[in-house]
N, C-alpha and C positions, 0 to 999 in steps of 0.2 A: 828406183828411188823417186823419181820424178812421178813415177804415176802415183804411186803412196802417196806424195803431197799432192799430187791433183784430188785425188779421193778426200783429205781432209778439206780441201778448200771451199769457201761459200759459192753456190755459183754465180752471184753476184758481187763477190769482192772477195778480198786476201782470208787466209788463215790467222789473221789477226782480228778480223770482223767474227769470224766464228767463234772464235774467243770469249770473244764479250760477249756474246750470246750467254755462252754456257753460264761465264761469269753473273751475269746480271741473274738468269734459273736459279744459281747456288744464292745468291744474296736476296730472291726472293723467298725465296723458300725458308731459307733459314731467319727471314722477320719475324721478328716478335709477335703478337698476339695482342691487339688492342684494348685497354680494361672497359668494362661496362660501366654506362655513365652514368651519373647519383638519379640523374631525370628516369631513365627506363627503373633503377631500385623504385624510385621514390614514386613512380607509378605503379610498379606492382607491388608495393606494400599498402597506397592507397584502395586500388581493389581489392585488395586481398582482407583491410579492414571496413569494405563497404557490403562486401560480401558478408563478412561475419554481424556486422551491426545491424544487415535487415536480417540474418536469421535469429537472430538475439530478439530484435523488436516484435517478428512474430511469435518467437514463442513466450514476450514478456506480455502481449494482448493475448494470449491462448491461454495463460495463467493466471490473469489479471477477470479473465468472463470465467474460468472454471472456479476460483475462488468466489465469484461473486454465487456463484449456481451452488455452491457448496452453502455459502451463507444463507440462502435462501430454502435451500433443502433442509438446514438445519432447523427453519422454522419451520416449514411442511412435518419433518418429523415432530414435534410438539404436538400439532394438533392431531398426528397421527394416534399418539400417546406411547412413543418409543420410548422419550422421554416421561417419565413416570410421575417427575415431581410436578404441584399444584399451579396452576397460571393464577397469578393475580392481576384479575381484570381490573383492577383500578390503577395500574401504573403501567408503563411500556417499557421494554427491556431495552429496545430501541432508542428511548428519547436524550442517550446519552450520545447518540451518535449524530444532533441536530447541535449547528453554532448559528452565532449570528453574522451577520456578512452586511452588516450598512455601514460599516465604518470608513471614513471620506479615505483615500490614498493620499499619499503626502502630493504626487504632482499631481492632483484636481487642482486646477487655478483658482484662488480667491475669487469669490462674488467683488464685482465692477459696481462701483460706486454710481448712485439715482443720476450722480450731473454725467458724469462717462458714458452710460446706457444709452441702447438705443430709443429707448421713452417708457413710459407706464402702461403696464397690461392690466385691463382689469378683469375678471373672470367671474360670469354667473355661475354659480354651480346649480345642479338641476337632482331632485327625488328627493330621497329619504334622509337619513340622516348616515349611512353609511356608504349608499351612493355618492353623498355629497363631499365625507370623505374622499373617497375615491377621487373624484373633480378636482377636489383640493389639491391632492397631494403629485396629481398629473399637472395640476398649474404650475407648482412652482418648478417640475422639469421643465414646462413649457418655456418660463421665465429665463431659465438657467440656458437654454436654448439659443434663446431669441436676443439674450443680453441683456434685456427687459426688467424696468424694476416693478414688480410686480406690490399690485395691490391688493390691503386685504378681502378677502370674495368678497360676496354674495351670496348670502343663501336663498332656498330657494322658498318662495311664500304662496305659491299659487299651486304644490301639488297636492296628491289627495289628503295628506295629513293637514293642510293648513293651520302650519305651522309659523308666527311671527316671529320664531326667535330670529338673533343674528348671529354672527358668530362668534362676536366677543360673550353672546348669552351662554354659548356652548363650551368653546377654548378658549384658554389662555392667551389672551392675545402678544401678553410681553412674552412670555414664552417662545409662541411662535418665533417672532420677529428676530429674540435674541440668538436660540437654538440655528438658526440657518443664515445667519451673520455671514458667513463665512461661504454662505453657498452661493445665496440668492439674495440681494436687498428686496426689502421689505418694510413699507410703511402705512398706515392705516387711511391715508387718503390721498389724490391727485395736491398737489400746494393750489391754493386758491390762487395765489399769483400767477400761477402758471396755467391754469384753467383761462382765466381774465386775459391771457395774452393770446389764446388760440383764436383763430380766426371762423374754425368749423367745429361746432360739436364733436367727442369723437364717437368714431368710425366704429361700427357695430360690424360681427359678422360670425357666422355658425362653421365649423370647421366642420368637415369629414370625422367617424365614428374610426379612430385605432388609426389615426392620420400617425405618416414615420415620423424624424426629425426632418430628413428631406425637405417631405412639403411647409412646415413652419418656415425651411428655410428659403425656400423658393417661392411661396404664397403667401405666406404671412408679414415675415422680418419687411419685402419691400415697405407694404401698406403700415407698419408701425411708424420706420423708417420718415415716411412722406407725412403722417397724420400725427407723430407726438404719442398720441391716447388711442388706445385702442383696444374694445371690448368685446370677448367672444363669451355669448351665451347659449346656454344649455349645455353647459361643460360638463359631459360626462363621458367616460369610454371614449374621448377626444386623443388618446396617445395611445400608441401601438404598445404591444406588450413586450415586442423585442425589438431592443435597445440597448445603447452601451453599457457597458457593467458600471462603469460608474456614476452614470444617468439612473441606471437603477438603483444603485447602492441610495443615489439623493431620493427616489422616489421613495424607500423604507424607511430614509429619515424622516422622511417630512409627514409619513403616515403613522410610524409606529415612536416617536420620539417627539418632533414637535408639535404636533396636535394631543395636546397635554387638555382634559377637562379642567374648567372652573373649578372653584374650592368648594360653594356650596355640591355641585354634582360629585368629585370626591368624594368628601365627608358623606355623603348618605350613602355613594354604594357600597362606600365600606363598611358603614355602619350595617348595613343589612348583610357582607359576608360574614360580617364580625356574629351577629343574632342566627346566622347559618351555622356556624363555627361551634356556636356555644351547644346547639342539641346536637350536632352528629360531625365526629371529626374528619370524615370526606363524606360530599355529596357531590350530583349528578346536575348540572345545568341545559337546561332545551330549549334551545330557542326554538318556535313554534310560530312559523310562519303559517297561521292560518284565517289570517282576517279576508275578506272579501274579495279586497281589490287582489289579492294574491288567487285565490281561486280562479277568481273572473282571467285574469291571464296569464291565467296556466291551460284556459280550456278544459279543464279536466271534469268529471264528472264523483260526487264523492253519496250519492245513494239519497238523495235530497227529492228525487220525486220531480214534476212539474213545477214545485215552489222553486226549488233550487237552480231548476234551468230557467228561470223564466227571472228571476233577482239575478243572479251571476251573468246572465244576457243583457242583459239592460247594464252592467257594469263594465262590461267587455266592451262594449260601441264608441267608450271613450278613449280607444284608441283604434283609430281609424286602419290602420296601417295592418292590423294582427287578420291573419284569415281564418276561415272554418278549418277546424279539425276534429279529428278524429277520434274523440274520448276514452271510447272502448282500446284501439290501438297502440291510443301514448298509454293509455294504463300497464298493457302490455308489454310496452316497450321500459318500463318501469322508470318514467317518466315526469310521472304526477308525485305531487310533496306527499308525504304520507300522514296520515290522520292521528289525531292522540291516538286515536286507538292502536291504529299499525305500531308504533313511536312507542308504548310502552311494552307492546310484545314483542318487538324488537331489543330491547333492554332486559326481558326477562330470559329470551333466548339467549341473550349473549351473556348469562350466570349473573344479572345485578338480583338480588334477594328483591320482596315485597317491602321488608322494613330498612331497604336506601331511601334517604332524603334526597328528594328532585328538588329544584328552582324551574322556576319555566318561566324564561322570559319570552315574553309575546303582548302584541296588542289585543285590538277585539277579535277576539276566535269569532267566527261563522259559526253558529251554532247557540252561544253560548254554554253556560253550563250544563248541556243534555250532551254537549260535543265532548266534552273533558271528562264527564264521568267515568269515563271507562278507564280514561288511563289515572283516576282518581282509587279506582279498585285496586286497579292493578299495583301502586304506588300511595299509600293512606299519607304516607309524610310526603303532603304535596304544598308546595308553598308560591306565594308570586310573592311582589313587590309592594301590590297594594295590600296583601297579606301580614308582612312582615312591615311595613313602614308606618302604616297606620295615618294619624296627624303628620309626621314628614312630610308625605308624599304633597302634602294640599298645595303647596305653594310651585308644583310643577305640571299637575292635573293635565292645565292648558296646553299642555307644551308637549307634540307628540315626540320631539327631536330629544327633550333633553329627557325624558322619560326612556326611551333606547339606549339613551347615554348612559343611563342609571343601570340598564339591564346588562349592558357591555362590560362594566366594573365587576357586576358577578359571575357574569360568566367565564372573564378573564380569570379570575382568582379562582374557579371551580377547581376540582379534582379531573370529572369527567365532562369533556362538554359533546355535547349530540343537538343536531340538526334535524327536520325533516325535512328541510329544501335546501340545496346548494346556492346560498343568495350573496347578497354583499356583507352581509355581516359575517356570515359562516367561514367566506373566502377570507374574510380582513384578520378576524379572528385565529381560525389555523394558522395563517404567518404568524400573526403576535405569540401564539406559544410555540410556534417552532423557534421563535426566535428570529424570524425572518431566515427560515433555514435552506443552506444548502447539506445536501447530506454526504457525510465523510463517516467511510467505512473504514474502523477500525481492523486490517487485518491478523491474522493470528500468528503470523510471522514474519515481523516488522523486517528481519533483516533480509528475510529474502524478498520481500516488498520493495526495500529502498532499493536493494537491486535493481528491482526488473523500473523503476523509473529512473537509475542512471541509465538504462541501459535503452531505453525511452529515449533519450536526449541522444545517442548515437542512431536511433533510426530515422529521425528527422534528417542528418543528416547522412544516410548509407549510399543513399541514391548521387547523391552529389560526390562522394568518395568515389564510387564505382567509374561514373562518368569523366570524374578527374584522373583516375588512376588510367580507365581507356586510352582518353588523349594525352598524356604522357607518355605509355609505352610506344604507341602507333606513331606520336610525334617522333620518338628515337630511332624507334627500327627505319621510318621514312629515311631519317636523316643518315642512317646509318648504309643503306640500303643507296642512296644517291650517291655517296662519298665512296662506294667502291671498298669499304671495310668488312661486307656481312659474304664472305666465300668467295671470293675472286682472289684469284690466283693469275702472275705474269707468267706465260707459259711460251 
């Protein structure tokens, strides 16, 4: 019997220590089973919808380009002629799908008051009259920039048109000033008082050509800052073209809404759509950029012989800066503006009949009328301005700026308008009838559209679910994994 209890006994202590041996096995053994904690769920439900949210987002951009490739192939078939029914070239099926986009956002900060500013910008504008737009409507982002109460320009009197108007002769001045209240102050001179208290003339200086906001702010603001007055000339092409949206959105006001024409330039150009209007219910408008100075630097060569290179030479030297090139080349490269004549078989190719009514606004064509005849053939209802205006016109003869002015009002109100150079008028003008457009594709299946841009807004953030959901599980299992709860057993 003694050895039976030797046999049970620990070798190092009683059969009461064995015991609890066992004892302690059965009570391990028989523990419960610890729950999983909300942190490892609530990680793996975050991967789990970070996962679905980028495969969502790919295939909501995979449907978002095959729709847009469908839209587009839908117009390839038209001119394939799958589509059977008739195109009418005088309207665009498209131009319902252009809105406008200048409207100020409610948080644009109010324009800052002349005494608040950091002082008076004044601005030369520099070229034509659409260039000089352009100048303009870059200053007052400049102004809105700099904090700057910005002064009415300058136009410009010394380029090749020598032109003396100013700019109250062209726009409305109360207009301007009233229309951008809100943006930019605006007053039609420096205060004499305030001129009489400066110590230095102000400060002149020529900015960089597509300068960012950056360097206004870093190059310009000091030198305002220290001088009061300060005047940058030859404003043109002076602001970069990208820029904040709603730096841009004030750049479209200030182009296509507060530079409002005078009343008499109004009154006439409408008068002459209205005399448009009355013989043919749509007509075609061209501007025809083909006077001299336009030739001469373009470099191009338009079949003029020795005369033509030897006058368009001599008119090219006034700008120092342009190099030789290659006539034959740029032609080929398709380059050079195109000729009435190109301009009206361009027009017949693209199905306008012989009996459309054209407008063609242009200055002195290079040629004169031995230039235009052809596309005079090809179009008999060919009209201009000193055509249709008659006695009107006399009281603006002089004045090359506000005679484009005039040209601007019909082509604006045209049906169709056609170019033969990509100039500043061509560019300012397509805004103005898109409307200052950004383009918004109407798709064909709204609901599944809205869709896939909820589902846009979960793949921005999939990447951050996934990541989040990772370090929650790993933080739990760590944690679980230290603590001796993930398979360990007292044995």
């Amino acid at each position: 019997m003694s050895d039976k209890l030797a046999l049970l006994q620990h070798p190092g202590g009683s059969l009461l220590s064995h015991k609890h041996e066992c004892c302690k096995w059965r009570s391990s053994a028989a523990q419960p089973r610890k729950p999983i904690s909300w942190s490892l769920i609530c990680g793996l439900m975050l991967f789990c919808l970070g996962m679905i949210s980028l495969f969502t987002g790919h295939v909501a951009s995979d449907l978002e380009w095959y729709s847009q490739r469908l839209m587009k192939r839908r117009s390839y078939f038209k001119l394939e002629g799958i589509n059977k029914g008739p195109i009418d070239i005088w309207q665009s099926d498209y131009a319902k799908y252009f809105y406008g986009c200048s409207k100020r956002s409610r948080n644009f900060p109010l324009a800052i008051r002349a005494r608040s500013s950091n002082g008076y910008l004044l601005i030369a504008a520099s070229g034509g009259l659409n260039q000089q737009r352009t100048g303009i409507s870059d200053a007052v982002v400049v102004a809105r920039i700099l904090n700057a109460t910005l002064v009415i320009p300058e136009l410009d009197h010394r380029s090749y048109w020598k032109d003396d108007s100013d700019f109250a002769n062209i726009f409305d001045v109360n207009w301007f000033i009233s229309y951008l209240a809100k943006d930019v102050t605006i007053v039609r001179r420096v205060p004499d008082k305030f001129m009489r208290s400066m110590d230095k003339p102000p400060y002149t200086m020529r900015v960089p050509r597509k300068s960012p906001p950056e360097y206004y702010l870093d190059q310009v603001l000091p030198i305002l800052q220290r001088r009061s007055v300060l005047q940058l000339t030859k404003f043109d092409y002076r602001l970069a073209n990208n820029i904040d949206d709603e730096l841009q959105k004030l750049r479209c006001r200030a182009n296509y809404h507060a530079l409002r024409f005078t009343k008499p330039i109004q009154e006439l150009g409408q008068k002459l759509v209205t005399r448009m209007r009355a013989m043919a219910n749509r007509f075609i408008a061209v501007h025809l950029r083909f006077e001299p100075d336009m030739l001469a630097f373009s470099g191009c060569y338009f079949g003029g012989g020795d005369k033509e290179r030897n006058e368009l030479g001599e008119i090219r030297k006034r700008w120092e800066t342009l190099t030789d090139v290659d006539a034959d080349e740029k032609r080929r490269r398709g380059r050079c503006p195109l000729t009435p004549h190109e301009v009206g078989l361009m027009l017949r190719a693209l199905g306008f009949a012989n009996d459309s009514y054209i407008y063609v606004a242009s200055g002195e064509i290079y040629g004169g009328e031995e230039t235009l005849r052809p596309l005079r053939d090809l179009f008999p209802n060919f009209y201009t301005k000193e055509m249709l205006a008659n006695e009107d016109l006399k009281p603006f003869l002089p004045f090359s700026s506000r005679l484009a002015a005039i040209d601007y009002i019909v082509c604006d109100e045209s049906d169709v308008f056609v170019t033969n150079n990509n100039g500043n008028m061509a560019k300012i003008l397509a805004g103005r009838r898109y409307q200052i457009a950004l383009y918004r594709l109407h798709m064909c299946f709204p609901f599944l559209f809205l869709c896939i841009y909820i589902f846009s807004i979960y793949y921005i953030f999939s990447v951050v679910m996934i990541l989040a959901g990772l370090y929650l599980t790993i933080h739990d299992c760590l944690l679980g994994f230290e603590g001796g709860t993930w398979g360990t057993r007292g044995l």
